[in-house]
C-alpha positions in Angstrom: 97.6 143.2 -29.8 97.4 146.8 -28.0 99.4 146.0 -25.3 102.9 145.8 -27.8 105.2 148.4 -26.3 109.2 149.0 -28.3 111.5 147.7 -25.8 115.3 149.3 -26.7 116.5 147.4 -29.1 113.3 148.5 -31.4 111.4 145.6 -31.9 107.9 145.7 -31.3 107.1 142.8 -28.1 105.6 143.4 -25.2 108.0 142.2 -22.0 105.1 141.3 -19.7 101.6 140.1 -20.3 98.9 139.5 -17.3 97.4 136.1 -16.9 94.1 137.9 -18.4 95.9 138.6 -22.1 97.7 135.2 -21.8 94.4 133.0 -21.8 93.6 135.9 -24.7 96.2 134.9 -26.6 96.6 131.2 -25.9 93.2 130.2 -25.0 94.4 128.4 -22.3 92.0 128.7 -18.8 93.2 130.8 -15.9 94.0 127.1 -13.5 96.1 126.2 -16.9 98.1 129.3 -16.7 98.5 128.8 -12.8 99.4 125.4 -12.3 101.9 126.3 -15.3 103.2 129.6 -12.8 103.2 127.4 -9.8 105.4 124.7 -11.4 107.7 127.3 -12.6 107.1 126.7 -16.1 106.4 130.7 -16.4 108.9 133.2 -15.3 106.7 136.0 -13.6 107.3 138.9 -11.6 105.0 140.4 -8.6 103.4 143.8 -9.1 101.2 144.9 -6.1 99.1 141.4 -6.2 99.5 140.9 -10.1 101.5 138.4 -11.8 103.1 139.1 -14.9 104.5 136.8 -17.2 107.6 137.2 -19.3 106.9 137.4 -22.6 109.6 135.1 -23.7 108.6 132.2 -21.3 104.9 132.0 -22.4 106.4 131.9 -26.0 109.1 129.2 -25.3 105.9 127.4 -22.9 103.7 127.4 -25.9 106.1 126.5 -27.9 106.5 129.0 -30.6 109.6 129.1 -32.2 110.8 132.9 -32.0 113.4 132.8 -34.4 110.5 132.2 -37.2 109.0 135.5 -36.3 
């Protein structure tokens, strides 16, 4: 994954993904990802028209434990 930036505490994990690199990564389809924004299922934040998702709720929302990593 290219888009892995180190945040301040030194671990390698992106912060935000686009809705683009989360049907990547999940191979969920874009409505998917939506209906899971609109229900608030997915923290995201606004930039310009964009939504970004955290990258800690689309790994809670899928359901990956993040302690095992």
């Amino acid at each position: 994954m290219d888009t892995l930036q180190a945040n301040v505490t030194g671990r390698k994990t992106p912060l935000t993904i686009t809705i683009k690199s989360a049907m990547e990564l999940s191979g969920l389809s874009r409505p998917t990802i939506n209906r899971a924004i609109w229900a608030k299922k997915l923290r995201t934040t606004h930039v310009g028209s964009r939504h970004l998702i955290f990258f800690d709720s689309f790994q809670q929302f899928l359901g990956i434990d993040q302690s095992a990593a």
